[in-house]
C-alpha positions as CSV (number, residue, x, y, z in Angstrom):
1,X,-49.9,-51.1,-34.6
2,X,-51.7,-48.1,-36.4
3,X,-53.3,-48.4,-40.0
4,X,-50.7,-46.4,-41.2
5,X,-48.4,-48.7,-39.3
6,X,-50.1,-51.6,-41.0
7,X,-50.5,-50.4,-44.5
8,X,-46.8,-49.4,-44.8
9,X,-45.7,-52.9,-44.1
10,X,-48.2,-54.6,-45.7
11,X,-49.7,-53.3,-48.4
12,X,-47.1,-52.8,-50.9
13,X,-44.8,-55.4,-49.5
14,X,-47.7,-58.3,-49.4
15,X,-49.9,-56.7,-52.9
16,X,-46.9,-55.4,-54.7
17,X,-49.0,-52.2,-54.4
18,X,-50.2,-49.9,-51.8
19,X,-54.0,-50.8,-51.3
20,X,-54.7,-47.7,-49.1
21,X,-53.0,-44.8,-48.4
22,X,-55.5,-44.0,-45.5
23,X,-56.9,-40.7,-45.2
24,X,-57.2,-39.7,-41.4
25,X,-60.7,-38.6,-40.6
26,X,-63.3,-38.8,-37.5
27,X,-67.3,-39.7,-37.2
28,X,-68.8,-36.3,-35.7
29,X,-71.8,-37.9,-34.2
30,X,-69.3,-41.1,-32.6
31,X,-72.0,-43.6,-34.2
32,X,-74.3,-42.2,-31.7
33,X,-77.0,-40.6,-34.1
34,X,-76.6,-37.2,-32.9
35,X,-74.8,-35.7,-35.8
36,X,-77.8,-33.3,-36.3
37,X,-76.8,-31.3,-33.4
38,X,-73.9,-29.7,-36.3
39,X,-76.6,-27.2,-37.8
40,X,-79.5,-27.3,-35.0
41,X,-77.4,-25.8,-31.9
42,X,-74.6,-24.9,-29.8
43,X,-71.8,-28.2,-30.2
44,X,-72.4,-29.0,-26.2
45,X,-71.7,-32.4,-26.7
46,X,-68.2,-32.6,-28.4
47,X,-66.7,-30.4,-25.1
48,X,-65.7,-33.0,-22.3
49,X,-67.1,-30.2,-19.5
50,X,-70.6,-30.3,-21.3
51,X,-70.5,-34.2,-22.3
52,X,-73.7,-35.7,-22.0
53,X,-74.4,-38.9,-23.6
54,X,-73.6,-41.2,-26.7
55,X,-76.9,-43.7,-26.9
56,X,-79.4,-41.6,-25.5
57,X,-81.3,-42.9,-22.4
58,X,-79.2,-45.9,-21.5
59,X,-75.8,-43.8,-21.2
60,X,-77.9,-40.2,-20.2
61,X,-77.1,-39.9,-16.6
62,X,-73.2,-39.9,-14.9
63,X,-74.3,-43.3,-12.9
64,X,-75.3,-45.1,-16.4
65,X,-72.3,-44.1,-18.3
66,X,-69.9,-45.1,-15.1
67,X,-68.3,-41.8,-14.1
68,X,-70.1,-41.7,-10.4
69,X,-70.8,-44.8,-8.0
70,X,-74.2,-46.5,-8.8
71,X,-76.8,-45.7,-5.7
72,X,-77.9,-48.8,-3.8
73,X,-81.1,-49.3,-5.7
74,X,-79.5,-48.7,-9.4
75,X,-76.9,-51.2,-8.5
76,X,-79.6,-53.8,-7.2
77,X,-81.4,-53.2,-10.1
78,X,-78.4,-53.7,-12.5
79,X,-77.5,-56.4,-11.0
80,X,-80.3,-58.2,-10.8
81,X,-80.5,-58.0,-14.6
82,X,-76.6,-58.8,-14.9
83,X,-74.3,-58.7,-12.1
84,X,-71.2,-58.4,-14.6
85,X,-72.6,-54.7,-15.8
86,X,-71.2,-53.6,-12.0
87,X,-67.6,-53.3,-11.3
88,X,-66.4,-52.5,-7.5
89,X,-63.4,-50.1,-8.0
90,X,-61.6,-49.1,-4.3
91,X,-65.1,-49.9,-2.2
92,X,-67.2,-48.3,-4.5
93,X,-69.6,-49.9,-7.6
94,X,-70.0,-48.7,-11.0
95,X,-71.7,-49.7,-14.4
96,X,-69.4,-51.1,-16.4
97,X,-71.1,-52.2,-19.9
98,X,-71.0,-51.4,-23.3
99,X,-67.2,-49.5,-22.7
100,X,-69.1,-46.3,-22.3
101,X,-66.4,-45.5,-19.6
102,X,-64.1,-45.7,-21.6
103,X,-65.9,-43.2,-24.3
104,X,-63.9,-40.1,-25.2
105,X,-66.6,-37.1,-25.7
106,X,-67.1,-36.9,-29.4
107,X,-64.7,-36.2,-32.9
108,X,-64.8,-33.6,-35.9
109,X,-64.0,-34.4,-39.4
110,X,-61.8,-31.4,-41.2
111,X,-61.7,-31.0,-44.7
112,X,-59.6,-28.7,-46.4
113,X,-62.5,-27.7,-49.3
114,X,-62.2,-25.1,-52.1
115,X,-65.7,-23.9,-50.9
116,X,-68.6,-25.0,-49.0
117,X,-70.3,-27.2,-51.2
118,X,-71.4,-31.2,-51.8
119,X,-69.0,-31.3,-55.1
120,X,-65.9,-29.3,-53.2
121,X,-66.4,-31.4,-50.5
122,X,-66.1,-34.8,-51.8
123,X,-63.2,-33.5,-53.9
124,X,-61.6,-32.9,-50.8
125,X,-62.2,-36.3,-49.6
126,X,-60.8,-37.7,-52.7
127,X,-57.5,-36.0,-52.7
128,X,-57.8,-36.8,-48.8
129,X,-57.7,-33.4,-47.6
130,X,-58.9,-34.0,-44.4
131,X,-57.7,-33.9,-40.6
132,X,-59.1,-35.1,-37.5
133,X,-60.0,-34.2,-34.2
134,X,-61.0,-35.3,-31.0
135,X,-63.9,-32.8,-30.7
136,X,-62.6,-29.3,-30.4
137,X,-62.1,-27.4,-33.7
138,X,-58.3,-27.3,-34.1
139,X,-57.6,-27.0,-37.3
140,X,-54.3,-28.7,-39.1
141,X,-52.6,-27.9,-42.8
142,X,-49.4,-29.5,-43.7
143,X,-47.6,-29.5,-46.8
144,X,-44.1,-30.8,-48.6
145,X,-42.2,-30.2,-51.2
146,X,-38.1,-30.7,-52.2
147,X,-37.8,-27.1,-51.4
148,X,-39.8,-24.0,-50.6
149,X,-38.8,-20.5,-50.8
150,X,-36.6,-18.8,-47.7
151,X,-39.3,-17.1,-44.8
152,X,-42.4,-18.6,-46.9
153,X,-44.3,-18.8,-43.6
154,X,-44.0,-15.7,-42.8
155,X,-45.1,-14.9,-46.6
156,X,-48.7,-13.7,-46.8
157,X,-49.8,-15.9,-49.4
158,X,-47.9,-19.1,-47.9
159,X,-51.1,-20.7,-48.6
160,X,-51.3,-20.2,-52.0
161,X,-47.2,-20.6,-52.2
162,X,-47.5,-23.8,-50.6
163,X,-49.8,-25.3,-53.2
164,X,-47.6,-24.3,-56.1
165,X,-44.1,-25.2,-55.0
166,X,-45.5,-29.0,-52.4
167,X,-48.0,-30.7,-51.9
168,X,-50.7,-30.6,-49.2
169,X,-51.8,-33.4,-46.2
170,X,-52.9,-36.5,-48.3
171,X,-50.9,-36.4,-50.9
172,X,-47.7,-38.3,-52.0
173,X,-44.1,-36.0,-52.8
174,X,-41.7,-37.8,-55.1
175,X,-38.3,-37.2,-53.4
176,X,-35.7,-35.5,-55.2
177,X,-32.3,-37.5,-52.8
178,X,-32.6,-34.5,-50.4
179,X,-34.6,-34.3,-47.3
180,X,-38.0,-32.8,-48.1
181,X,-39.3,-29.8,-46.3
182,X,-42.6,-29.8,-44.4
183,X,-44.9,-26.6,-43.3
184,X,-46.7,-27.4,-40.1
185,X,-49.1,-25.0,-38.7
186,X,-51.9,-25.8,-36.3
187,X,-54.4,-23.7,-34.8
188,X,-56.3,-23.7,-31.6
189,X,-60.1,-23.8,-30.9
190,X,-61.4,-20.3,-30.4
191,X,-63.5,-21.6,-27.6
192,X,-61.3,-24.0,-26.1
193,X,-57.5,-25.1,-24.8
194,X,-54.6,-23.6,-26.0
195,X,-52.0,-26.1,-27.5
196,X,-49.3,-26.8,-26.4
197,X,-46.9,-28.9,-29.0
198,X,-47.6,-30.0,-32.4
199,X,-45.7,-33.2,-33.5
200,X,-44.5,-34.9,-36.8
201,X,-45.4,-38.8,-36.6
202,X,-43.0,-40.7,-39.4
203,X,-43.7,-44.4,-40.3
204,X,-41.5,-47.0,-42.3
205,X,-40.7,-50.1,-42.3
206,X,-37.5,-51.8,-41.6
207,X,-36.3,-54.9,-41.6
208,X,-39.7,-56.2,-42.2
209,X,-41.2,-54.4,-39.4
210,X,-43.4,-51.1,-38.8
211,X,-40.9,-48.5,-37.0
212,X,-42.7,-44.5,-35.7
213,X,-40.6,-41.9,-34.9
214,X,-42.2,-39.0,-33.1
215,X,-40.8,-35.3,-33.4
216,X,-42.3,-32.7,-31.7
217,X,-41.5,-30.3,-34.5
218,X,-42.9,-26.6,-32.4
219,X,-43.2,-25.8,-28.9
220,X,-45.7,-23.1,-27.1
221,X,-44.4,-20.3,-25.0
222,X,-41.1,-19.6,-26.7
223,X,-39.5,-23.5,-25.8
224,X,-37.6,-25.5,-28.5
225,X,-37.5,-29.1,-29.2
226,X,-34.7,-30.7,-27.1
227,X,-32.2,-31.5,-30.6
228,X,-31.0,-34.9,-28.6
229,X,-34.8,-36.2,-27.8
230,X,-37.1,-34.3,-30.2
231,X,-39.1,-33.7,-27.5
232,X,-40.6,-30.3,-26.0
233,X,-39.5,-29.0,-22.8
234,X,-42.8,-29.1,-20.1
235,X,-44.8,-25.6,-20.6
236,X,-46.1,-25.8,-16.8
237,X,-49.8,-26.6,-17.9
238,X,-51.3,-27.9,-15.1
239,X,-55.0,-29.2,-14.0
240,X,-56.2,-28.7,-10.5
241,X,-58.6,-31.7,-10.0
242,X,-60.4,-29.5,-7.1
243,X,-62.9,-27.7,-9.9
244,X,-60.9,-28.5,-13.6
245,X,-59.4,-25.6,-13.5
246,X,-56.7,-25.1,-15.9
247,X,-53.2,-23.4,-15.8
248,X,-53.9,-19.4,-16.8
249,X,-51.8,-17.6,-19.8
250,X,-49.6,-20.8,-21.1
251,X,-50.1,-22.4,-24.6
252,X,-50.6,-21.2,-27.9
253,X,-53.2,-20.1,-30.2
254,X,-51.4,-20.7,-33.6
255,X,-47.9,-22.7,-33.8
256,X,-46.4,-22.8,-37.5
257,X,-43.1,-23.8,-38.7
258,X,-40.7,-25.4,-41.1
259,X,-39.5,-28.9,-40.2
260,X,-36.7,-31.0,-41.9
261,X,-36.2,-35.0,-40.8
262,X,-33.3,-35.4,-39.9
263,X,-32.9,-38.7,-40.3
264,X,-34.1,-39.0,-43.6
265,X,-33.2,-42.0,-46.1
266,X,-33.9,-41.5,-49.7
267,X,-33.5,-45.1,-50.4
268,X,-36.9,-45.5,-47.9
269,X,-40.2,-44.9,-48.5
270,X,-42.4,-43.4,-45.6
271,X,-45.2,-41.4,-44.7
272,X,-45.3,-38.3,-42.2
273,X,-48.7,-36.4,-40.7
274,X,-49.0,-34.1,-38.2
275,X,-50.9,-34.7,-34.4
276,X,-51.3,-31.3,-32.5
277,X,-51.5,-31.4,-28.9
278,X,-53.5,-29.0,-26.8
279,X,-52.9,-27.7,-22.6
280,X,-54.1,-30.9,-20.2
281,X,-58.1,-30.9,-19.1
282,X,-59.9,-32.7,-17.3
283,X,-61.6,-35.7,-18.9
284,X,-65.3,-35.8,-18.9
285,X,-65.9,-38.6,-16.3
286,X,-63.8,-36.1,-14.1
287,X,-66.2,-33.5,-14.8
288,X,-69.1,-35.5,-13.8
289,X,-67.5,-36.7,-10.6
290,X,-66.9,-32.8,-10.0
291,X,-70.4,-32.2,-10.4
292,X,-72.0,-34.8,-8.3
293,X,-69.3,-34.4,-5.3
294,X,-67.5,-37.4,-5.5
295,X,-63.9,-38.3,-6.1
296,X,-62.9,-39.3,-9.9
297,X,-63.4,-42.7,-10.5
298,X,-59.9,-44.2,-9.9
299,X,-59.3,-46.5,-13.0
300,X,-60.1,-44.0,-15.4
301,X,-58.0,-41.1,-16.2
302,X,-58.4,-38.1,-14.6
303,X,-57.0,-35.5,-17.6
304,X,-56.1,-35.9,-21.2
305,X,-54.8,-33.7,-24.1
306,X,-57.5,-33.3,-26.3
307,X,-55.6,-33.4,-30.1
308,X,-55.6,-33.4,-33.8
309,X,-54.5,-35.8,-36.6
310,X,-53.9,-34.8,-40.2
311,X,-54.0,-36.8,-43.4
312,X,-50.5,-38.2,-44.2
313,X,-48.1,-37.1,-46.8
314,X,-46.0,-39.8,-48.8
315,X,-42.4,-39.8,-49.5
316,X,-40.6,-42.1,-52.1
């Protein structure tokens, strides 16, 4: 169960009131004290191809982190000091301590910020602006509101527009009976993947339990949600696990639209927010195993989508 998950049955069901509507944000430096990086240099270590390390010396090199097989004497020495920090996977040994395995490479906090300053900043925070991502910058807005004006995305000022007639990621939309209108639009890292779906997540509770419902709300290359499953047709975004190499020319740099729920209750309260989903890449353990020669370790996975979580929005 998520914290949303949690909070929505919970909180104002157990308190009377809602304790915490959670804003959705992520550690940059992953509690690994490396967060100075952000101003000093190039952000080599939020991309999985560059990934390096998390705690410094003990997690530095592919063999200490587990992504390659130990060499005799680093396995003799490791388990000498504690046999349980080597795991044999298919005939071959690897450190396995700490989780750093099972590590993903890093995360970015968003914030949505009037300008770039300590005050605008927290304000942000506050009114929990924010988004989250897994490392690259994808950036996320989403708004709602009981009714926008026709074509308002593909208005010039739909930012502005969308301020004045909703309410943005974080806030809470008073419903008016009818089914409120979202604007989801996601963008893609300039330097990384292309995405290829973004998604509306929807929590309640019913019957005393936490129900999700996942829509994917656009598609990349010109596909459509399936109406029957909600779900994005495959975009042929493929990996080739010889060199990481990814699928030329499919995916999208921007994908914005309007999205209605269609199986909205006004007699229910529940929260929405956004996760966008880029192309599959290879993982960085993969990477690792490509650069020393070796086959991926096999209980790890091989690729992932690398993706991006706004704040929720409220709707009672």
């Amino acid at each position: 169960m998520s914290g949303y998950e949690w909070h929505a049955k919970h909180s104002e069901q157990g308190f009377g009131i809602n304790q915490r509507e959670l804003l959705q944000i992520s550690n940059p430096s992953q509690q690994n004290q490396r967060g100075c990086l952000l101003s000093t240099g190039p952000l080599y270590f939020l991309y999985l191809s560059t990934y390096f390390s998390k705690v410094g010396l003990i997690d530095g090199e592919p063999m200490g982190r587990g992504s390659i097989p130990v060499s005799f004497l680093f396995g003799t020495v490791v388990k000498f000091y504690d046999s349980s920090m080597v795991k044999e996977v298919e005939g071959r040994e690897y450190v396995t301590s700490f989780g750093f395995e099972s590590w993903s490479a890093s995360g970015i906090a968003g914030v949505w910020a009037e300008e770039n300053t300590r005050e605008a900043i927290y304000d942000a925070f506050r009114r929990k602006e924010t988004f989250a991502t897994t490392g690259p910058r994808i950036k996320v807005r989403f708004f709602a509101s009981n009714g926008f004006e026709d074509d308002i995305i593909d208005d010039t000022a739909i930012i502005s527009k969308a301020y004045q007639q909703g309410v943005a990621m974080g806030s809470e939309l008073q419903s008016d009976g009818e089914a409120p209108e979202f604007i989801v639009w996601t963008s893609s890292d300039p330097q990384g993947t292309r995405l290829q779906r973004v998604q509306v997540i929807k929590g309640y509770v019913e019957n005393g339990e936490a129900v999700e419902k996942i829509y994917d709300v656009a598609c990349s290359d010109g596909l459509l949600p399936d109406p029957g499953t909600h779900r994005c047709p495959d975009n042929g975004a493929k990996v080739n696990l010889a060199d990481c190499s990814i699928t030329a020319g499919v995916g999208a740099t921007e994908l914005i639209t309007t999205w209605k729920d269609p199986a909205f209750d006004p007699d229910v309260d529940a929260f929405y927010y956004v996760r966008a989903l880029e192309n599959p890449t290879c993982r960085w353990s993969t990477w690792d195993a490509i650069r020393e020669g070796v086959e991926p370790r096999a209980d790890l996975h091989k690729t992932l989508r690398e993706r991006a979580w706004s704040s929720p929005i409220w709707v009672r």
